[in-house]
N, C-alpha and C positions, 0 to 999 in steps of 0.2 A: 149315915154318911161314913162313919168309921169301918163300917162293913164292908161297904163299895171299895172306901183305900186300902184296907187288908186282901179281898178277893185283887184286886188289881196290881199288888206288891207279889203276891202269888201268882197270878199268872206273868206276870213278868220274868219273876224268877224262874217259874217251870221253861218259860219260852228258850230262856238263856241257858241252861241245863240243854235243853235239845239243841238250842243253833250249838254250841258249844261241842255237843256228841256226835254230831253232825261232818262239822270242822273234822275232828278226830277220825272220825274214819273214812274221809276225804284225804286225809294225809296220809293215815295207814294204809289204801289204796294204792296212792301214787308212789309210797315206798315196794310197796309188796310188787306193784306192777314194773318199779326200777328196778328192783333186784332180780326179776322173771325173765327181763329185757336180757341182763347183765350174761346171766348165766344161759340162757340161746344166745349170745352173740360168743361166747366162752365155747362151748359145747357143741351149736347147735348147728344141723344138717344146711348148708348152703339155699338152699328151698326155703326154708325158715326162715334165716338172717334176713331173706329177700323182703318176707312181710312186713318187718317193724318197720323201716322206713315209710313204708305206705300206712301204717298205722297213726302214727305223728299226727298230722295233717287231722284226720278223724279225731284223734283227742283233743285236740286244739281246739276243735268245731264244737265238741260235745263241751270243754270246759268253756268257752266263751258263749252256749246257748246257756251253761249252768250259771251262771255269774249274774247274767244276762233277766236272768227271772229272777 
């Protein structure tokens, strides 16, 4: 029985390690992809600036299908 509570303290903890790694580079994404925004709207050719607005909408969809599962 002690065995079964040790394997399951383990995989619990592994689990949390990964949602936890996970999170982290969900966040690092949305940073790296705010600051990519930042500097095309700074910088970037007219034609460009055009697509982020139309991008929104799309990452909205893609975070509320991610959440979502």
């Amino acid at each position: 029985m002690q065995d079964v509570l040790a394997i399951q303290e383990l995989f619990d903890a592994l689990q949390q390690a990964h949602l936890s790694s996970i999170t982290r580079e969900e966040e690092r994404g949305m940073i790296s992809f705010s600051s990519r925004r930042k500097a095309i709207e700074r910088v970037g050719m007219p034609e460009v600036r055009q697509i982020i607005p139309e991008l929104r909408p799309l990452l909205m969809m893609m975070r509320i299908i991610k959440e979502g599962v």
